[in-house]
VOLUMTOR-100576 format. One line per 10 residues: number of its first residue (from 1); their letters; for each residue x, y, z of C-alpha. Coordinates in pm, 1 decimal, padded with zeros to 6 digits, always signed. Layout:
<nodes>
NUM> A> X:Y:Z  ...
</nodes>
This chain:
<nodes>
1> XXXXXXXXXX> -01084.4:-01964.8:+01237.1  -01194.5:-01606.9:+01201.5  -01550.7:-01482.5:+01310.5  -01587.5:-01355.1:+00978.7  -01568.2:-01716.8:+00842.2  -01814.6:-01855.8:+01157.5  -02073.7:-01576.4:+01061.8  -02059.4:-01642.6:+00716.9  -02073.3:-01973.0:+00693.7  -02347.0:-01978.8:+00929.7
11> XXXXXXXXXX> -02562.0:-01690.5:+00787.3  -02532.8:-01974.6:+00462.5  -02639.0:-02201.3:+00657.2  -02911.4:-02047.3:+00778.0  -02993.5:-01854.2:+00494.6  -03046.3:-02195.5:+00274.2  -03244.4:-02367.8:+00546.9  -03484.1:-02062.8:+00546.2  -03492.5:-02119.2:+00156.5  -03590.6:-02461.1:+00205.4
21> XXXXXXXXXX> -03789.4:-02464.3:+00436.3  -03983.8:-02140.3:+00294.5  -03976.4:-02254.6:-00092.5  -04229.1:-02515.9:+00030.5  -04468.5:-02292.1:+00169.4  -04473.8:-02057.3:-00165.3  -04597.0:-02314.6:-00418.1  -04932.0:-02122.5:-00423.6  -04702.4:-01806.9:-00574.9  -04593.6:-01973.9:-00847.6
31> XXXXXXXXXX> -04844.0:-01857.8:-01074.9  -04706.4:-01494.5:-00997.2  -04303.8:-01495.5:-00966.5  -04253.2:-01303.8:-01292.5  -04518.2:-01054.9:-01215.9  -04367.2:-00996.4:-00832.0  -04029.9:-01002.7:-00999.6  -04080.0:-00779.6:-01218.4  -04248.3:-00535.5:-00985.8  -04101.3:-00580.2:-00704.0
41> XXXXXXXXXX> -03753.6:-00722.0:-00797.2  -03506.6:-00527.1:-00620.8  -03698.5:-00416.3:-00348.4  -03651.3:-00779.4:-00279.3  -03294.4:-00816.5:-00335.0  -03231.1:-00548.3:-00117.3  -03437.9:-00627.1:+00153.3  -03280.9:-01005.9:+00128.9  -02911.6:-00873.7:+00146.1  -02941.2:-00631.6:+00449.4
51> XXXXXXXXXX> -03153.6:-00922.8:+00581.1  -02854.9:-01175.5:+00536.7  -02618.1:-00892.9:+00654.6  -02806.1:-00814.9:+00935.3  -02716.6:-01223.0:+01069.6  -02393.8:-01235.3:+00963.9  -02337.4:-00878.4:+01127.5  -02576.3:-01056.3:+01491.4  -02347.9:-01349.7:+01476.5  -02005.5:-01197.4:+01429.0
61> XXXXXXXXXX> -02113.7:-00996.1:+01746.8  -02179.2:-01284.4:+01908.5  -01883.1:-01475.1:+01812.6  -01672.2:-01142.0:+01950.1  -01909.9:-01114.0:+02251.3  -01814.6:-01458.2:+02353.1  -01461.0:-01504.6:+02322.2  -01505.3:-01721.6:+02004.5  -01350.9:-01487.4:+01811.0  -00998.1:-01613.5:+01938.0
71> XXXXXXXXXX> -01105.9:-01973.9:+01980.8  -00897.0:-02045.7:+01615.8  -00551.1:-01798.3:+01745.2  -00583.8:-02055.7:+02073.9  -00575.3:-02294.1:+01902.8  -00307.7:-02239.0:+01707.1  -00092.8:-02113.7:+01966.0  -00162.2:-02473.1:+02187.6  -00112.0:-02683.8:+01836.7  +00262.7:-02490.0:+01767.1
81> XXXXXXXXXX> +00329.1:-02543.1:+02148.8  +00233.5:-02940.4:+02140.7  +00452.4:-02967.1:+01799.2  +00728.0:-02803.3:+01990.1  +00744.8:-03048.9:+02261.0  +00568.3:-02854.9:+02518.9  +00310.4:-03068.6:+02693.1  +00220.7:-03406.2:+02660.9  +00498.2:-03600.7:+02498.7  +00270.5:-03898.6:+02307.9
91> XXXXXXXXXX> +00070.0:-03639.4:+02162.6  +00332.0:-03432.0:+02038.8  +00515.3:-03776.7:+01892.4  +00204.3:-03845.7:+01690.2  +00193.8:-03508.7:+01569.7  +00571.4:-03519.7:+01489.8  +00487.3:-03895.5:+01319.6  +00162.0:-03722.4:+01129.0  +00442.7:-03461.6:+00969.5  +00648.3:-03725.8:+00873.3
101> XXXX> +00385.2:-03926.4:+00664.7  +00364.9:-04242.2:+00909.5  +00043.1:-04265.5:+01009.0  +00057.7:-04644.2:+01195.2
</nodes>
């Protein structure tokens, strides 16, 4: 998996936990959404999307910082040598069986 994916998927994450956990705390705003909105609109939207870039951007670092950034090529590259033989020989049979569609 690329860090890219990681750091978006958990900048979504995050981002909609925020949202839920913050939309409950701003019931007493209701009253005045259209009047923020309309003043105060994009300011908003920009300030939200260098926000959300700003984590993605923190936990793509992180993910490169830490190695995790080549956790999914590893992977990979022990999966293709298992499949080749390489290894443990019942796990690369029950790979081998997986391919072939026999899954007892």
């Amino acid at each position: 998996m690329q860090p890219w994916k990681i750091s978006a998927g958990l900048t979504a994450a995050l981002a909609g936990s925020a949202f839920l956990i913050a939309g409950s705390h701003l019931d007493y705003l209701a009253p005045f959404w259209s009047a923020i909105l309309a003043d105060y609109g994009l300011r908003l939207a920009l300030h939200l999307s260098l926000a959300l870039a700003t984590v993605a951007a923190a936990i793509y670092g992180v993910a490169r910082a830490t190695g995790l950034a080549d956790l999914g090529s590893r992977v990979d590259l022990a999966e293709r040598s298992v499949r080749r033989g390489e290894g443990d020989p019942g796990l690369s049979d029950s790979l081998r069986r997986d391919d072939e569609g026999d899954w007892k």
